[in-house]
N, C-alpha and C positions, 0 to 999 in steps of 0.2 A: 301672432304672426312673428316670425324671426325679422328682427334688425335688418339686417341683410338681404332679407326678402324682398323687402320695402322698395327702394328703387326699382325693383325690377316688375314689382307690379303696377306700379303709377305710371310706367313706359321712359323711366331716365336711367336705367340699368351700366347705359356705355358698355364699353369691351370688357368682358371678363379675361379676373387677373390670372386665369389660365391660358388663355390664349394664346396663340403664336406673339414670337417677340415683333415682329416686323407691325402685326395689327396694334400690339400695346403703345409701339411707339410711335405710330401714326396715329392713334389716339391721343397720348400726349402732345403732339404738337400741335392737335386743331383745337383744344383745351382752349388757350390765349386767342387766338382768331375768333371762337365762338362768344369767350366772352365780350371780346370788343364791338360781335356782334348784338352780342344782348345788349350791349350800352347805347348803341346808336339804334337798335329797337327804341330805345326808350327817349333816345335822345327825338327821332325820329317824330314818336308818337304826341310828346310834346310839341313841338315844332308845327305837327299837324293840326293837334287843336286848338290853337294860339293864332292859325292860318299864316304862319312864317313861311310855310314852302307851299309851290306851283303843285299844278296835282300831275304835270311831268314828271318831276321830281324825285316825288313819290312813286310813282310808277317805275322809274329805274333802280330803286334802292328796291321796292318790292321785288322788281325780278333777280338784282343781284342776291339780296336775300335769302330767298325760294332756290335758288342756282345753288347756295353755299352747301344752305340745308342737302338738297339732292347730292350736293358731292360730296359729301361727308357720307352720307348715307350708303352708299353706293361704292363709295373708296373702301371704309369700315368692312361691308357686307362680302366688298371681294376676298380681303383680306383674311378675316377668321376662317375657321373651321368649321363650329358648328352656325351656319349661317342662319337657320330657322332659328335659332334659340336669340342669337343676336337681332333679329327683326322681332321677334315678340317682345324681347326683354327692352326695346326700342319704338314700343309701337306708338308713340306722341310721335317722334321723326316723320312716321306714315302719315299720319296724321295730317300733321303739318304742311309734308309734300304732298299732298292727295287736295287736302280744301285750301292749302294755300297757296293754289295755281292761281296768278295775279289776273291773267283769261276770264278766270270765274267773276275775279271780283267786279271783271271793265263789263260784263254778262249780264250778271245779277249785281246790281248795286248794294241792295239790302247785306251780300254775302260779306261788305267791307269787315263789318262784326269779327271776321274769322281773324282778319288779321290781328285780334289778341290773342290768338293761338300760341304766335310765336312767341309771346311772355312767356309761355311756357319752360322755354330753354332756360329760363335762369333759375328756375328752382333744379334741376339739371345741373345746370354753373355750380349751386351752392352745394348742393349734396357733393360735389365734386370739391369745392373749394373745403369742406368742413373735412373730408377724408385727406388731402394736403395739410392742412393747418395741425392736423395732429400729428402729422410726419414734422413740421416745422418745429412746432412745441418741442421734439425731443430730438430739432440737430439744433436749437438756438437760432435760427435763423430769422434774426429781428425785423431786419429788413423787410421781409417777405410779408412776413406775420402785418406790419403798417400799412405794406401796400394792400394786403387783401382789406385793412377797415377800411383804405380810404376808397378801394372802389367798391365797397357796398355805403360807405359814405354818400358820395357822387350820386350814385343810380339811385339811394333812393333820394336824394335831393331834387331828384325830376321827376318819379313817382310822381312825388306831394307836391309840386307845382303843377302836376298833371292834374292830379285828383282832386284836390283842395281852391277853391276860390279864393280863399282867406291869403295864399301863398303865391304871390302876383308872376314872380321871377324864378326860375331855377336857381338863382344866386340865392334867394331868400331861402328856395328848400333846401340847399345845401347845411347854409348857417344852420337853420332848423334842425335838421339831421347831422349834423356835428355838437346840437347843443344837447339833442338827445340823445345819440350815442354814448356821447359823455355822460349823465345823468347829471347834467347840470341844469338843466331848466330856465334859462333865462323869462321865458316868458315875452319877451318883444315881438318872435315870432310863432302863434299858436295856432294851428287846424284849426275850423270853423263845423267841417261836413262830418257825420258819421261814419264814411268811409276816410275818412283824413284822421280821425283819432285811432280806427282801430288798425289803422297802417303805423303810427304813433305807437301805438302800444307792442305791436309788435315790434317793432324799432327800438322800443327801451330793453324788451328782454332780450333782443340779438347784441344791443349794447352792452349790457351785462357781460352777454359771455364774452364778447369780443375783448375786453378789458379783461376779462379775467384770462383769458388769452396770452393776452400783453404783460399782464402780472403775473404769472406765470412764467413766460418765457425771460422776462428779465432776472426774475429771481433764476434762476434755470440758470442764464446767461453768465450773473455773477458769482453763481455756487461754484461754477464748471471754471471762472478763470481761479477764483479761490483752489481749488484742486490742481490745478495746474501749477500754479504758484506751488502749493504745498509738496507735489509731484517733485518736481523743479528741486525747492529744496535739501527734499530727501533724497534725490539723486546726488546732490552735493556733497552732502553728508555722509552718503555711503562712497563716492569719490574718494574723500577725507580720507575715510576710516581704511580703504583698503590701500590705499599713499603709505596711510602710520601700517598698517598692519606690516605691510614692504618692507619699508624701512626697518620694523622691528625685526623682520627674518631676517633684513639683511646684518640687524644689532646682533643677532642670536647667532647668527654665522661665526660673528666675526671675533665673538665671546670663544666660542667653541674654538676656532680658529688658536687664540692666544690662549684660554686653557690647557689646549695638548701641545702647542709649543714649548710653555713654561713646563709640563710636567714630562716631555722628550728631555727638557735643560738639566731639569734635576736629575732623571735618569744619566744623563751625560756625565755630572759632575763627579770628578774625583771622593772618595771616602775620606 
């Protein structure tokens, strides 16, 4: 199966990069929205099995939620062109707004379950953040490139407070996911569960790249101002050279100038 194909069959395709400009860049903007929607999924989901929040609460962030999802959906769909292609190459969205009408869930209590659905978006986020990061990689944009570790830092620090018993505090999954990321290992704080390692393991090899990332773009960063400098330079230098070059036409004038004076003089002078 092509690369490319990929998203579109797993249902996280988003707007194609043919699309009208108005739909691409109505897509760009709900990018950051959606992720901060993923984060407070997750902040959310914690929160809930910790029993930190009322099941009011919850119930108004579900329906804001479910609301965002539909408007996004619905905005996107008006927008493009070919609209069937973008509802199949989207069908998690349907998904999502179909069984995670919050109705169902006050209905059938059992249907709660569905509300992992929406985790779904963030593998969506990512496919999306990993097509960014390599446009970042090659304008140097360091800044950018930090902030995307530190919010896959963050998110999964509640993951694994989520998932993990052994990981009391969000605070603690954080550290945890900053020690991992790094491939530093402290060891103070370590998963317990089998789904808390193999969340871990995966976390080491996204640390990996994400570092290689960061190495990357620094070397990047420093080659680019070394060439700049060098640029700089050699603009100086041809400065220089075309000042003396000036000056010498203007020596070479003025040579010429007093050679046919002197030899009009001589013509001049008496025998």
């Amino acid at each position: 199966m092509n690369e490319k194909n990929i998203p579109r069959v797993i249902g996280l395709a988003g707007v194609d990069s043919g699309e009208t400009a108005v739909a691409l860049k109505n897509a760009r903007r709900l990018e950051w929205p959606m992720l901060l929607m993923a984060i407070w999924i997750i902040i959310e989901w914690y929160l809930q099995a910790k029993g930190a929040v009322s099941a009011e609460m919850v119930l108004i962030t579900d329906w804001f939620i479910w609301g965002f999802f539909l408007f996004e959906t619905t905005l996107l769909t008006a927008l493009v062109r070919n609209k069937s292609y973008y509802l199949i190459s989207n069908w998690v969205n349907l998904v999502i707004i179909v069984l995670g009408f919050p109705l169902l869930w006050e209905a059938f209590p059992a249907a709660g379950v569905l509300r992992a659905l929406r985790l779904i978006v963030m593998a969506g986020i990512l496919i999306h953040i990993s097509g960014t990061a390599r446009r970042i990689l090659s304008r140097n944009h360091l800044g950018t490139t930090l902030l995307v570790g530190f919010i896959i830092t963050v998110m999964s620090g509640f993951l694994i407070a989520g998932l993990d018993p052994a990981i009391e505090s969000p605070w603690d999954g954080i550290w945890w996911a900053w020690v991992t990321v790094t491939t530093v290992g402290y060891g103070d704080v370590v998963p317990a569960s089998t789904e808390g390692r193999l969340f871990g393991s995966f976390l080491i090899l996204m640390g990996i790249g994400i570092f290689s990332m960061l190495t990357a773009s620094f070397s990047a960063f420093f080659v680019s101002r070394d060439e700049k400098t060098a640029v700089q330079r050699e603009q100086q230098i041809l400065a220089k050279l075309e000042l003396m070059e000036m000056k010498m036409h203007h020596m070479e004038k003025g040579i010429n100038y007093l050679t046919k004076v002197q030899q009009e003089a001589k013509k001049n002078q008496p025998n």
